[in-house]
C-alpha positions in Angstrom: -22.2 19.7 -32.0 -19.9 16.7 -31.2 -18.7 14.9 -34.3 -18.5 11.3 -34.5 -15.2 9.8 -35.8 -17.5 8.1 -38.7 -18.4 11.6 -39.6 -22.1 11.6 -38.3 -23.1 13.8 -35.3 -23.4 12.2 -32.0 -26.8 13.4 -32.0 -27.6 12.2 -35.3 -26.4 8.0 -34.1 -28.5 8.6 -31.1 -31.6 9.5 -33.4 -31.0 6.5 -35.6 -30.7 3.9 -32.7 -33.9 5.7 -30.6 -36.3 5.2 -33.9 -40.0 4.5 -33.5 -39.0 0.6 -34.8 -36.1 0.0 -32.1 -38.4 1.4 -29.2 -41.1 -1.1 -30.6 -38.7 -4.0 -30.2 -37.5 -3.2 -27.2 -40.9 -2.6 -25.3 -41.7 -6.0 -26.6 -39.2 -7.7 -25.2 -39.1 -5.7 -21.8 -42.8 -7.2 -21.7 -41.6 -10.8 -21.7 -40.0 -10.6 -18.3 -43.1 -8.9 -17.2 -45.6 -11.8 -18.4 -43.7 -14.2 -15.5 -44.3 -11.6 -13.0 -47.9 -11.1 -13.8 -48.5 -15.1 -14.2 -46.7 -16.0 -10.8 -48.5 -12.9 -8.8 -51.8 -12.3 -10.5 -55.1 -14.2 -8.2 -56.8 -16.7 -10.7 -59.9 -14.5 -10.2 -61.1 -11.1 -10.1 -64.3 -8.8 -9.7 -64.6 -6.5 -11.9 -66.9 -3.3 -11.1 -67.1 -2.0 -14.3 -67.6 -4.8 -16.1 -70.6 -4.0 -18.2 -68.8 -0.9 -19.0 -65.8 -2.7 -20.5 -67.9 -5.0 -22.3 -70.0 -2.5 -23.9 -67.0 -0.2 -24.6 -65.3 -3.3 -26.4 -68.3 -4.0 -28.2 -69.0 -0.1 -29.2 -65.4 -0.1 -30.4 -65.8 -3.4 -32.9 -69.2 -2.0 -34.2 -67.1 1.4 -35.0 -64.3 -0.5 -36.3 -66.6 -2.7 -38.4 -68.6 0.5 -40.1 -65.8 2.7 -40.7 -64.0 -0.1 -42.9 -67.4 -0.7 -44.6 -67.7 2.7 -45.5 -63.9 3.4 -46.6 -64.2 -0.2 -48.4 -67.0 0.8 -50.8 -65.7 4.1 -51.5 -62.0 2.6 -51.9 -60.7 4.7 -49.7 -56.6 4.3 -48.9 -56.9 4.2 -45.4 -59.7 0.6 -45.3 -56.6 -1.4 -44.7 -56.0 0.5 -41.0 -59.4 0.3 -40.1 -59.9 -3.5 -41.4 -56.5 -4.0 -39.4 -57.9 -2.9 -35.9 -61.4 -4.5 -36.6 -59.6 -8.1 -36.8 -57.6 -7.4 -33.9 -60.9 -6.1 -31.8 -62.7 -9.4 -32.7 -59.7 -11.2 -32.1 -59.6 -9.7 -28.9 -63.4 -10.3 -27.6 -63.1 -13.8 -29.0 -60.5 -14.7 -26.9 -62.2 -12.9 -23.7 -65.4 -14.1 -24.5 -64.1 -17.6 -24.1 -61.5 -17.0 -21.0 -63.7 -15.3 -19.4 -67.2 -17.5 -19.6 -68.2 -19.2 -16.8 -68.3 -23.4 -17.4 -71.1 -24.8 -19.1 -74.0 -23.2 -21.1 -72.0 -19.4 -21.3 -68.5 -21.6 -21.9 -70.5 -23.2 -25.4 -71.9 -19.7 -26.2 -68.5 -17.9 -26.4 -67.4 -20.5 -28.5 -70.5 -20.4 -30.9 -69.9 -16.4 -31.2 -66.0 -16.8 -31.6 -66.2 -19.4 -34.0 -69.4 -18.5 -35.9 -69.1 -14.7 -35.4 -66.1 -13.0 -34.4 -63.1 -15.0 -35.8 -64.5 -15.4 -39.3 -65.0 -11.5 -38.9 -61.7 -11.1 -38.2 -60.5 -13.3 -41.2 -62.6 -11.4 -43.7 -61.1 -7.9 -41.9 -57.9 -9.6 -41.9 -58.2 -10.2 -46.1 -59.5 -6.9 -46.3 -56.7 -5.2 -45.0 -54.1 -7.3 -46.9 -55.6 -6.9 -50.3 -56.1 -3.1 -49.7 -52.2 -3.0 -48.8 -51.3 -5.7 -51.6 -52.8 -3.4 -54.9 -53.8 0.3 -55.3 -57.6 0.6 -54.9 -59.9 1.8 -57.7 -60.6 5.4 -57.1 -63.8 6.6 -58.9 -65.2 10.5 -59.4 -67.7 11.5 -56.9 -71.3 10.7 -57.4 -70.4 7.2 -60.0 -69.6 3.6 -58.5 -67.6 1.3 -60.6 -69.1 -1.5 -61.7 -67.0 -4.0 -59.7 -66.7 -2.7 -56.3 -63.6 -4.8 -55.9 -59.9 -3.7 -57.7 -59.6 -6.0 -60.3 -56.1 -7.8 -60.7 -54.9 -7.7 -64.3 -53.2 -10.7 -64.3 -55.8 -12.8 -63.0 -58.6 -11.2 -65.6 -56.1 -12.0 -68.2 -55.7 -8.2 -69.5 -53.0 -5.8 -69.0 -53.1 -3.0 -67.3 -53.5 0.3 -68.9 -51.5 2.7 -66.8 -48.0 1.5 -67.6 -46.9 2.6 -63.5 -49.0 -0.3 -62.5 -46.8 -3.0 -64.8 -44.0 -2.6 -62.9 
């Protein structure tokens, strides 16, 4: 293999500039160039034959999103914060189409009654979820018992200290 005058393999630079992060970044930005394209060439309206489909899919996806965090939540399972994460981003999602996408008047004030009284505090509580469950190690609990706070308790705030010493630092 070819050596690099650093001392690395060639190989081994090419690896470390193609990671998963970089290829992130750089789709991102190839995207922004894209967005003038799509805003300069795209007709201000569309039909849509499988919109019910679409609708229904998104709303199937939200109501999976929105069980599944439940159900890791209670049990304080380490993966709630994932599912919390793409639950806020769903109802972020139908918010915002909901209230493109509504025809003026009477369907224009409904998509803004369900974003704002529905789907965007959803997404907050989702949002909290997933930021706690990545902030603290959840309480873990042998099968068949429930602790008697559902919730992790922080130590500082209950004004104890914690009894596993890896948890102090």
């Amino acid at each position: 293999m070819k050596q690099n005058p650093e001392g690395g393999s060639v190989l081994r630079r090419v690896r470390r500039w193609c990671r998963v992060e970089h290829v992130l970044v750089v789709s991102g930005l190839a995207l922004l160039p894209w967005l003038v394209v799509l805003a300069a060439e795209l007709p201000t309206t569309a039909v849509a034959s499988n919109w019910r489909t679409v609708w229904i899919g998104l709303d199937a996806a939200e109501a999976v999103a929105l069980i599944t965090t439940g159900l890791l939540a209670v049990r304080g399972h380490r993966l709630h914060p994932l599912t919390a994460t793409a639950a806020a981003t769903l109802l972020v999602v139908d918010a915002w189409f909901d209230t493109v996408t509504a025809a003026p008047g009477a369907d224009q004030v409904s998509a803004a009654a369900m974003a704002l009284g529905a789907e965007l505090p959803l997404a907050v509580v989702c949002a909290v979820l997933a930021a706690r469950g990545h902030a603290r190690p959840t309480e873990t609990c042998p099968a068949g018992t429930r602790p008697t706070d559902a919730r992790p308790t922080d130590a500082r705030l209950a004004g104890t200290r914690p009894t596993d010493t890896r948890l102090a630092r």
